[in-house]
ROVOKE-278205 format. One line per 5 residues: number of its first residue (from 1); their letters; for each residue z, y, x of C-alpha. Coordinates in steps of 0.001 Angstrom, whole numbers. Layout:
N
NUM> a> Z,Y,X ~ ...
% end
This chain:
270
1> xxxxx> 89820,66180,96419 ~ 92470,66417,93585 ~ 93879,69504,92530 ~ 97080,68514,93453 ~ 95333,68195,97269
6> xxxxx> 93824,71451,97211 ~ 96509,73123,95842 ~ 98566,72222,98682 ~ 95974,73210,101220 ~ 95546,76792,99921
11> xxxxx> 99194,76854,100304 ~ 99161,76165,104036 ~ 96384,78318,104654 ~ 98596,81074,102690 ~ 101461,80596,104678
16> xxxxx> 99434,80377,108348 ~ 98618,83870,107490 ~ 101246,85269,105495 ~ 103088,86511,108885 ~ 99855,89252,109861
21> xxxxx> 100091,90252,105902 ~ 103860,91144,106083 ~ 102640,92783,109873 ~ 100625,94615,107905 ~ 102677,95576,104900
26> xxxxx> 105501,97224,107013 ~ 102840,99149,109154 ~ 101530,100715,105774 ~ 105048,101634,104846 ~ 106837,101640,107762
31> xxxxx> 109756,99487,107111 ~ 110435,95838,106672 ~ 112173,95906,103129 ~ 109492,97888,101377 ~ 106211,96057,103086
36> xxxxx> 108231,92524,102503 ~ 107985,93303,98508 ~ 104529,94135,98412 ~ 103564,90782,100508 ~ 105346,88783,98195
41> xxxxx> 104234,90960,95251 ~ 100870,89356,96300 ~ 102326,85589,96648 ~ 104049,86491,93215 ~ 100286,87500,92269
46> xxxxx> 98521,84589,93417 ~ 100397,82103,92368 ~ 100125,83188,88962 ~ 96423,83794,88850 ~ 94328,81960,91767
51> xxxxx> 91410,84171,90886 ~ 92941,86971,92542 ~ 91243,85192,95542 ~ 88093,85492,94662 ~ 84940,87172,95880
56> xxxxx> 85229,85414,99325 ~ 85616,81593,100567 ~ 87609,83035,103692 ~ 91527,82954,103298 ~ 93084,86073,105032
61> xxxxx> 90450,88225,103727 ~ 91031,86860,100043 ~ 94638,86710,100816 ~ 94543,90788,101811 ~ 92149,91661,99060
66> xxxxx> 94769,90459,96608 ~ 97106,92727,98072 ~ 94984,96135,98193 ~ 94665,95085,94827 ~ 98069,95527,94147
71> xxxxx> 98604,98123,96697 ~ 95871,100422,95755 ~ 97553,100614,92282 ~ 100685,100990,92786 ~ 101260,104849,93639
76> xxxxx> 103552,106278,96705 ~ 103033,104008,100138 ~ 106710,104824,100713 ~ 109381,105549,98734 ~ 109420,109039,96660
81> xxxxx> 113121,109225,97334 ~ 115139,107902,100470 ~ 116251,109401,103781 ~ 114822,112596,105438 ~ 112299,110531,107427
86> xxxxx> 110850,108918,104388 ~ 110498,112208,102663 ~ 109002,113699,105418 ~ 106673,110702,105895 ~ 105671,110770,102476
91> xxxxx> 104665,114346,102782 ~ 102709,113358,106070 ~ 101035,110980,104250 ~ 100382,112661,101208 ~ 97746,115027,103428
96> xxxxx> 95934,111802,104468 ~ 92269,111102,102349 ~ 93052,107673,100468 ~ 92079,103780,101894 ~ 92044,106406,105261
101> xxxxx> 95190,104397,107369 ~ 94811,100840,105754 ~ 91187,100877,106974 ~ 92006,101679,110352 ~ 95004,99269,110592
106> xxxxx> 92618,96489,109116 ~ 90264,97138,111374 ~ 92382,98125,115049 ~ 95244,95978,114308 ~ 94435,93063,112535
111> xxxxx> 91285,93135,113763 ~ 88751,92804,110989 ~ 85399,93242,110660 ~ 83565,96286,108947 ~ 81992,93651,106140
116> xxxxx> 85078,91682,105894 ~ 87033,95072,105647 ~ 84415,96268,102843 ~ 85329,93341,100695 ~ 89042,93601,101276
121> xxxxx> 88830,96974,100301 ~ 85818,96718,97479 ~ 83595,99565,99245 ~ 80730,99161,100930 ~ 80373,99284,104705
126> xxxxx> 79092,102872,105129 ~ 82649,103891,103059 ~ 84534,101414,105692 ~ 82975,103381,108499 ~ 83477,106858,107456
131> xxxxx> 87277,105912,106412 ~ 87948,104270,109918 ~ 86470,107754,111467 ~ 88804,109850,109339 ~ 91454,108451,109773
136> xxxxx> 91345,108620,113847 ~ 90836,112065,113444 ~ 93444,112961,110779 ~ 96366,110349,112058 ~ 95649,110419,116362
141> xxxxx> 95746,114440,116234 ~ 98495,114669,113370 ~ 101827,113859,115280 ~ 102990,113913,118956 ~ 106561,113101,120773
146> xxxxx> 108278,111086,123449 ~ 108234,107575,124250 ~ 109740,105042,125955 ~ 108176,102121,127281 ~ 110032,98758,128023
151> xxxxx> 107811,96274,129879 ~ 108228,94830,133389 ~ 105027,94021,134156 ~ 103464,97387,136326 ~ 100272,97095,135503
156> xxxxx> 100501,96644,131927 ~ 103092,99164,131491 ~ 100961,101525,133215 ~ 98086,101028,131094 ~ 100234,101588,127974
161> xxxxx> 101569,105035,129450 ~ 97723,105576,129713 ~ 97050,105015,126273 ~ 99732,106687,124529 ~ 99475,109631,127126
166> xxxxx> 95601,109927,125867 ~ 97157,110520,122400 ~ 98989,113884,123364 ~ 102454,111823,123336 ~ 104796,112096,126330
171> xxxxx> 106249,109265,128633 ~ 109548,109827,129416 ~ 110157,106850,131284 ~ 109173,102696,131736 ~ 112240,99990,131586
176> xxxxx> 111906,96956,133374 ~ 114846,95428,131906 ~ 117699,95745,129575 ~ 120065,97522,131332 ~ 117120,100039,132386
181> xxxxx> 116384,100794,129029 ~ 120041,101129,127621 ~ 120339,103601,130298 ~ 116843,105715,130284 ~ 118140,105910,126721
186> xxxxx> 121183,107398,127228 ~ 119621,110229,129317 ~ 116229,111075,127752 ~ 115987,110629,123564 ~ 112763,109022,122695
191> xxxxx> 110802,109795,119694 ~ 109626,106187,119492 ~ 110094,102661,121733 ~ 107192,100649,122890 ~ 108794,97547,123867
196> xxxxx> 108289,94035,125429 ~ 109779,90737,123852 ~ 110352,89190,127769 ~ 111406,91401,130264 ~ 112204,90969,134282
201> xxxxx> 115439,89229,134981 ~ 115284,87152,131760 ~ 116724,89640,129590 ~ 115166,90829,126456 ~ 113564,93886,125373
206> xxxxx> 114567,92560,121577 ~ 118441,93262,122654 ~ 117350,96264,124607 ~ 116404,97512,121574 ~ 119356,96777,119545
211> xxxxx> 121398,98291,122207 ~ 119228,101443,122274 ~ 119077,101937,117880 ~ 123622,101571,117820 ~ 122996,105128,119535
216> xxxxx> 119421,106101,118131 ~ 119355,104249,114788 ~ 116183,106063,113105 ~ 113929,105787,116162 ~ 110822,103543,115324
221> xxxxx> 110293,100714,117355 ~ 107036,98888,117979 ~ 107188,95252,119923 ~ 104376,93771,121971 ~ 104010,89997,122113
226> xxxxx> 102262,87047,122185 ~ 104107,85416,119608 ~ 104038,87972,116316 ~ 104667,84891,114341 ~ 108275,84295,115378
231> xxxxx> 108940,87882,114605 ~ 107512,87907,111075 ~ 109159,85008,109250 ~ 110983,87654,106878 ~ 114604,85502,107241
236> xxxxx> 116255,88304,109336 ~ 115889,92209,110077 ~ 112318,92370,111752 ~ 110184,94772,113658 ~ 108195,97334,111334
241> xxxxx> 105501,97576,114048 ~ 104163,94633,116179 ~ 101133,94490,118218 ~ 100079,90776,119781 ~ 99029,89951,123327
246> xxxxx> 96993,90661,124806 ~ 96500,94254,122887 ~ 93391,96071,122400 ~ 93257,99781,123423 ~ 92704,100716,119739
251> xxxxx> 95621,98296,118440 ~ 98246,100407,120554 ~ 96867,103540,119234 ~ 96886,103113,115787 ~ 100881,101606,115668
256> xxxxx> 101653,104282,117819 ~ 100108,106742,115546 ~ 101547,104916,112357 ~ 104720,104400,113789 ~ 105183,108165,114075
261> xxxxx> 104643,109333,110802 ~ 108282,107650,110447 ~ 109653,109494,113195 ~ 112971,111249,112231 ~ 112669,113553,115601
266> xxxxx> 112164,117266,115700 ~ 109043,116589,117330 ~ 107420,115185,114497 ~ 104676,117757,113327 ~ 102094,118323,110624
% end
């Protein structure tokens, strides 16, 4: 194989991935914009030194061990100036023990392994373990507020409530559609929107949202789909949060406790 060949062929690999990095990215800092810059701080990276992939002949894990490289060096995981929210996040987070959230989201949402999360992260399994543990106890117990749900399937929807209801939070109320939502919204504030891409009647919980943030523009969102891919291309504004169908019980509870620390609500506690 030339070099030409393979060169091309890392680059697909890169790019099958590169949606679940930028996934990943905002979830770390909670906003498109700032977890877009580190993702393509890594391309940036990459492309400038293929070595930065080394240590492992799998892709995505090479492809997020390149970014903790950059990430773990870089200082603040938000912003040190910015709105109210981000201050307040970045105080939220400041409390956290280090590697704490990025091993739990490694491991809950993008569903890594302990020994692939080890060499992401360059500790050793035992440290991948104790960080995952931490961080359930430091993160799940840390914030707690209302939430929305916007899904039109009964039994899913219920099961969500379930989840997020195990974390402390409180349901205020499940949209089947669009015009549901817009108006559960307009009578009970949420601190944070789970929501469904397809919804009953055809509409879509994508403009349910948009109709709900003209009134509630600092409330974090986090979708549910099948497709994360179409949602993470970077071209347009995007979801900060995404979890892909079908979910794991762990998956919802880690976006809905990441997702809060950028709450701008009163509810929002330390």
């Amino acid at each position: 194989m030339s070099a030409t060949t393979e060169t091309v062929d890392l680059s697909d690999r890169i790019a099958r991935e590169l949606p679940y990095l930028r996934r990943y990215a905002r979830s770390l800092t909670g906003n498109q914009q700032s977890g877009d810059t580190y993702a393509l701080a890594t391309l940036e990276a990459i492309l400038e030194d293929r070595s930065s992939l080394a240590g492992t002949d799998e892709t995505k894990v090479g492809l997020y061990k390149a970014f903790h490289a950059i990430w773990s060096t870089s200082g603040a995981p938000v912003a040190a100036e910015g709105s109210e929210v981000q201050v307040r996040a970045q105080d939220l987070l400041g409390q956290l023990q280090p590697n704490t959230r990025e091993a739990l989201l490694l491991s809950t949402v993008e569903d890594f392994s302990i020994s692939q999360i080890a060499t992401i992260m360059d500790v050793d399994r035992d440290e991948v373990r104790h960080l995952i543990a931490t961080a359930r106890t430091d993160m799940e117990k840390s914030v707690a507020g209302r939430i929305m749900v916007i899904e039109d399937e009964p039994i899913i929807a219920a099961d969500i409530s379930a989840i997020v209801e195990d974390l402390g939070h409180t349901i205020i109320g499940v949209a089947r559609t669009r015009s549901e939502a817009v108006e559960l919204g307009a009578t009970e504030r949420p601190d944070l929107i789970l929501a469904d891409i397809q919804l009953a009647d055809n509409s879509s919980g994508i403009d349910a949202v948009n109709d709900l943030l003209q009134a509630m523009p600092d409330i974090p969102v986090i979708f549910i789909t099948a497709f994360p891919e179409r949602l993470l291309t970077g071209d347009r504004p995007e979801p900060a949060f995404l979890i892909s169908k079908p979910y794991k019980e762990e998956q919802v509870q880690s976006a809905v406790s990441q997702a809060m620390f950028f709450s701008s609500t009163d509810t929002l506690r330390a």
